[in-house]
N, C-alpha and C positions, 0 to 999 in steps of 0.2 A: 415228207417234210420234216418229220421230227429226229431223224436220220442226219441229216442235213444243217440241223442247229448248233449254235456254238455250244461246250458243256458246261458256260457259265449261265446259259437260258434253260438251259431244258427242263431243270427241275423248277422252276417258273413257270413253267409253260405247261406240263405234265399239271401242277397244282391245280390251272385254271380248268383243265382237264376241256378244249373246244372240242364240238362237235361238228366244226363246216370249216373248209377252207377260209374260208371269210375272219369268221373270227378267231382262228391262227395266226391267220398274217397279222392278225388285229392286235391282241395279244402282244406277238413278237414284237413289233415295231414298239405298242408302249413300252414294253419292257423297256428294251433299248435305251428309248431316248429319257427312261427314270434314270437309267442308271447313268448316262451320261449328264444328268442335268447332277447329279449328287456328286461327281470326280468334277463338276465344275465349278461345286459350291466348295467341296476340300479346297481346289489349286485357290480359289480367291480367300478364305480364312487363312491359307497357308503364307499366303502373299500379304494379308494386311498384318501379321505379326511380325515377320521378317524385316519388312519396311521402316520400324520405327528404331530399329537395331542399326540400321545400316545409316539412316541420318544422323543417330547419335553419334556412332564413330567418325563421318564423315566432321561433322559438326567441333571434336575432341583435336581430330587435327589439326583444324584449320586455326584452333587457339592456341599452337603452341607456332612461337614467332620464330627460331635458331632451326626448323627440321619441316625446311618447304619440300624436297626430296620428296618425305616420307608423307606428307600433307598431299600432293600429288600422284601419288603411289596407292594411297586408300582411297581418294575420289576416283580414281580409273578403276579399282576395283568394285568401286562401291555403282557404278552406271555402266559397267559389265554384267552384276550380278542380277540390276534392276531388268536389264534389256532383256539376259537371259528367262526373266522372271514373265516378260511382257510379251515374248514368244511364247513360252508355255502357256501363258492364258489365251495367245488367240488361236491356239491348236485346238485347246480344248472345248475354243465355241464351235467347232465347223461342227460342221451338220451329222447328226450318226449317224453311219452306216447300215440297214437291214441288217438283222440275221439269217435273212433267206437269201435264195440267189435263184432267179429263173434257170430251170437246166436246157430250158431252148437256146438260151442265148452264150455268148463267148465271155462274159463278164468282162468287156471291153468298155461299154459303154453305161451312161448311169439312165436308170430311168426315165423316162419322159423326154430323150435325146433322141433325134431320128440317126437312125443306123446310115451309115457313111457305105454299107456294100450291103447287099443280097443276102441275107440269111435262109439254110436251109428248111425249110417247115419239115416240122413233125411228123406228119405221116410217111411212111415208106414201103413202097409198091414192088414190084418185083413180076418178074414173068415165069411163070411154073406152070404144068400141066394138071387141072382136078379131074381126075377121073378121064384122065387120057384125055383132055380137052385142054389149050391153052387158055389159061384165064389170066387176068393180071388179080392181083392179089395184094391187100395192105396188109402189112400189121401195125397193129395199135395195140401200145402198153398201159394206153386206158380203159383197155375194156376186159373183164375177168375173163369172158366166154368168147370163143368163133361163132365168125356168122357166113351163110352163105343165101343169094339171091334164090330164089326160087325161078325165074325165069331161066339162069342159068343152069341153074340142076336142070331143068328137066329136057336142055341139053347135052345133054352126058347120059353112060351107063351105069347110074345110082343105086344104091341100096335102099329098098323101100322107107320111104318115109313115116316115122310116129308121129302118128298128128294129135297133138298136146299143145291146146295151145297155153302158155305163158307169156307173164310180162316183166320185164327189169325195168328198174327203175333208173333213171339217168342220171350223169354228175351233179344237174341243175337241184337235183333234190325233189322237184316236181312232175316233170315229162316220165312218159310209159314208152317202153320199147317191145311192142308184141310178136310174138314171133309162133309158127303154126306148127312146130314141132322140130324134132330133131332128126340126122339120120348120121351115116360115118361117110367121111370124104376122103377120099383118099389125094396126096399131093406127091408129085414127081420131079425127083430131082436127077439130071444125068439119070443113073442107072440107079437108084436108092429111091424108097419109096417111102414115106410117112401117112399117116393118119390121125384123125381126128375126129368126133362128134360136136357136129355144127349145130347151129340152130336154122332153122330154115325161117325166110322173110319174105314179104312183095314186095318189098323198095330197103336200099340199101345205096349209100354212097359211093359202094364200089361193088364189084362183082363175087368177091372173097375178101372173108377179112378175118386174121387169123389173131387173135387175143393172146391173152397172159395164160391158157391154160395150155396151149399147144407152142407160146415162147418157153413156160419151164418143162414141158413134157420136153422136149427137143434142144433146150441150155442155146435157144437162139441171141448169138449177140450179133446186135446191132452197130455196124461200127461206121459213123457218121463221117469220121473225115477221111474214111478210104473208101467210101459211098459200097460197104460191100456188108453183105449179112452172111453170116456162118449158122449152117447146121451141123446138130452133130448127132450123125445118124448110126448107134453103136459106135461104133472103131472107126469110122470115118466123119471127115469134118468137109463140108459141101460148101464151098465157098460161090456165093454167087451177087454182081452188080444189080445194085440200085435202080431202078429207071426213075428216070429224070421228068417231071411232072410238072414243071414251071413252063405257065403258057397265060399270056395274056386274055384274060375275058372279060368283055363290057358286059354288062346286063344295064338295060334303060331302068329309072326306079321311077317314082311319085309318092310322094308323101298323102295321104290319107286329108292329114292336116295341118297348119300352118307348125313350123318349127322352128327354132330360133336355137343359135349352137354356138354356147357361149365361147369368147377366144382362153 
């Protein structure tokens, strides 16, 4: 995120020094709209000084009786210069812009607007073989470490498992993610082969899911609008399609208890 900021915020924003998503974006946004609420208090002092300069002259003219020309030559400049003057102040009220910018989105649309097409979601699946077994496979550039099912492993011909168990801690700040140890997995690409040490789990959102330490191990980029992921495995670069995961699901729900959701 701080990558991402203008370089007229960051040393702002650095000062406050946030420790949570939350109160970055929090930050960011007042900054912002200080600074924009202060260029809007300049343009109107700037504009009540100018103003009385411009009546006078208009004023100077209009009492000289032989030089109507020149008398109508300064009033048209003089509700030119007002107009141009009444433009600038209503640019300067419109609303200000974030410093941030969601990277899911096309920055097509403004906040709070429902998307007019299908946006792709974040996760990205792929079909590769672990340990000689086809598995489908995410990566997620929010998670430090790889993870792999344990029902699945014990599918395949694995390398014995360390059973340690460990817990990370989630984005939410709160939630534990436990996990029963590590082992190395291997992943097959065409004729190229990679590796990694997973963390082994009992439930997992998907069957493999391959984190930021095995995206920089491998310089995987992800390229969204040609739905294709590249690896680069030494001297070769593995180009392979996206699978496509967009499927309609009902799930029936029930509130607990009574809810009211405001418009």
């Amino acid at each position: 995120l701080k990558d991402g900021l203008k370089s007229s915020l960051r040393f702002d924003i650095l000062l406050k020094n946030p420790t949570t998503t939350e109160e970055f974006l929090k930050y960011a946004q007042k900054i912002e709209e200080l600074r924009s609420l202060d260029e809007q208090q300049g343009m109107m002092e700037q504009s009540s000084q100018q103003q009385p300069n411009l009546i006078t002259t208009s004023a100077r003219s209009s009492n000289s009786p032989t030089n109507y020309a020149r008398t109508s030559q300064t009033n048209n400049k003089t509700t030119t210069t007002r107009h141009n003057l009444s433009n600038q102040h209503r640019q300067n009220n419109r609303t200000p812009k974030p410093p941030y910018r969601c990277y899911r989105c096309d920055g097509s649309s403004i906040d709070g607007d429902a998307p007019t097409r299908l946006l792709n979601p974040s996760p990205i699946f792929i079909l590769a073989k672990v340990n000689q077994v086809i598995t489908k496979i995410m990566f997620d550039t929010g998670s430090a470490k790889s993870f792999i099912k344990k029902s699945i492993l014990e599918q395949t011909n694995h390398v014995n498992i360390q059973f340690k168990q460990q817990s990370y801690l989630m984005a939410d700040g709160s939630s534990t993610f436990n996990i029963l140890g590590t082992t190395e997995i291997f992943i097959e690409f065409e004729k190229s082969c990679t590796s990694i040490i997973a963390g082994v789990v009992d439930t997992l959102c998907v069957d493999c899911l391959l984190g930021m330490d095995y995206i920089n191990k491998y310089y995987v980029n992800l390229n969204y609008k040609e739905k294709q992921v590249q690896i680069h495995i030494q001297d070769i670069i593995v180009d392979l399609p996206m699978e496509n995961t967009m499927k309609t699901i009902n799930v029936p729900g029930r509130a607990n208890a009574f809810t009211y959701f405001h418009p």
